[in-house]
C-alpha positions in Angstrom: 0.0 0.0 0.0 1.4 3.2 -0.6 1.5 6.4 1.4 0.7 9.6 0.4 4.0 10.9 1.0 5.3 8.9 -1.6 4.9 11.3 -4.0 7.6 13.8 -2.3 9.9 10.4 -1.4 10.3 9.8 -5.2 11.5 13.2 -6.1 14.9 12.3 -4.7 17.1 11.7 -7.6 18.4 8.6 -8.2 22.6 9.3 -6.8 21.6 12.8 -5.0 23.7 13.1 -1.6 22.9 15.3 1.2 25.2 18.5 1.8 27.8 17.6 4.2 30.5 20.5 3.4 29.8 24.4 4.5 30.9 25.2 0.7 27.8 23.5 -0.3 25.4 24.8 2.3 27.0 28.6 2.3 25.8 29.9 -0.9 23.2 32.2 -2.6 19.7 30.7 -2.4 18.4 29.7 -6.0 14.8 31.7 -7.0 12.8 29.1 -6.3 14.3 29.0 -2.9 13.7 32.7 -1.8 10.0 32.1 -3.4 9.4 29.2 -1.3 10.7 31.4 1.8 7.9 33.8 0.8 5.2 31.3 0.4 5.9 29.8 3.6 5.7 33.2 5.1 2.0 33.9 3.7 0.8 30.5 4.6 1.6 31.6 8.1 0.6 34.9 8.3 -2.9 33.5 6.9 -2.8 30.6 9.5 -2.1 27.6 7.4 0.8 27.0 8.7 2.8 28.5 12.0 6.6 29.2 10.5 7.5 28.0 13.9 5.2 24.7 13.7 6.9 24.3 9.8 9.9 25.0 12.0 10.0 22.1 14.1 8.5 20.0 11.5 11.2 20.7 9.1 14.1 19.7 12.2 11.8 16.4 13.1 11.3 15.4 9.4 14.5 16.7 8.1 16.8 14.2 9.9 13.9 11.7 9.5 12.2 10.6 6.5 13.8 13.4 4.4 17.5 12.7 5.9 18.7 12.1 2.4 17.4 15.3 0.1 19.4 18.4 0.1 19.1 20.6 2.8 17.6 23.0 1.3 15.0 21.2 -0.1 13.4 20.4 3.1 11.4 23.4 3.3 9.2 22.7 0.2 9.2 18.6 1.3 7.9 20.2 5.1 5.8 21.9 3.7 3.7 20.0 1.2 4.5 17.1 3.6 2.6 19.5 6.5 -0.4 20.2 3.6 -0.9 17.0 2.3 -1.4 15.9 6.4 -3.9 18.9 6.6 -5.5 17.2 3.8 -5.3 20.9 2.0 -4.1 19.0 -0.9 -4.1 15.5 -1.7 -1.0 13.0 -3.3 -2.8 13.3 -6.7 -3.6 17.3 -7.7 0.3 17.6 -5.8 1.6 14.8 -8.3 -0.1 16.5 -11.1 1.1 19.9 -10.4 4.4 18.8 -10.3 4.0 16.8 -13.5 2.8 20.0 -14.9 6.0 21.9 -13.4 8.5 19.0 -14.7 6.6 19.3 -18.4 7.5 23.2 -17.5 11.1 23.2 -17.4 11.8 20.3 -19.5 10.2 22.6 -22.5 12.1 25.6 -21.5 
C-alpha cells in the first residue's frame, strides 16, 4: 500500500547526496528557494501553517524521513508534507502539479 508521502519520497534523484561541506550549504539561495521562503511566510501569516510549527517540523522530518534530500530542499518537502497531512491538498492534484511543473522546465 502506498503512502501519500510517496509522491515527495520519489522526487529524490536517483545518486543525490545530502550537503555535508559548509561550501555546499554557504551559498546564494536559488529563485525558487527565496519564493518558497515567501510562500511559507503567507501560509503563516494567513494561519495555514505556523513558521515555527513548519519549524519544528522541518528539524523532526529533516533528519527523519527526508534525511537524504538536500538541505535545502526540506522546506518545500515540510511543507507539502505538512499540507498533504492537513488534507489541504491530496497525493494526486500535488503529483499532477508537479508533473505539470516538470513538463514546464523540461520545454524551456
Amino acid at each position: 500500500m502506498s503512502s501519500p508521502y510517496d509522491v515527495l519520497l520519489s522526487t529524490l534523484p536517483t545518486g543525490a547526496t545530502r550537503e555535508s561541506a559548509l561550501p555546499e550549504l554557504d551559498r546564494t539561495p536559488d529563485p525558487w528557494e527565496s519564493s518558497m521562503q515567501a510562500t511559507c511566510e503567507c501560509l503563516s501569516w494567513r494561519g495555514a501553517l505556523d513558521n515555527l510549527e513548519r519549524r519544528h517540523a522541518e528539524d523532526a522530518l529533516g533528519e527523519t524521513i527526508y534525511r537524504e534530500f538536500p538541505v535545502r530542499a526540506r522546506s518545500a518537502l515540510v511543507t507539502a508534507h505538512a499540507l498533504l497531512e492537513r488534507g489541504v491538498i491530496s497525493a494526486d492534484e500535488l503529483r499532477a502539479r508537479m508533473e505539470l511543473v516538470r513538463d514546464r522546465f523540461h520545454r524551456a
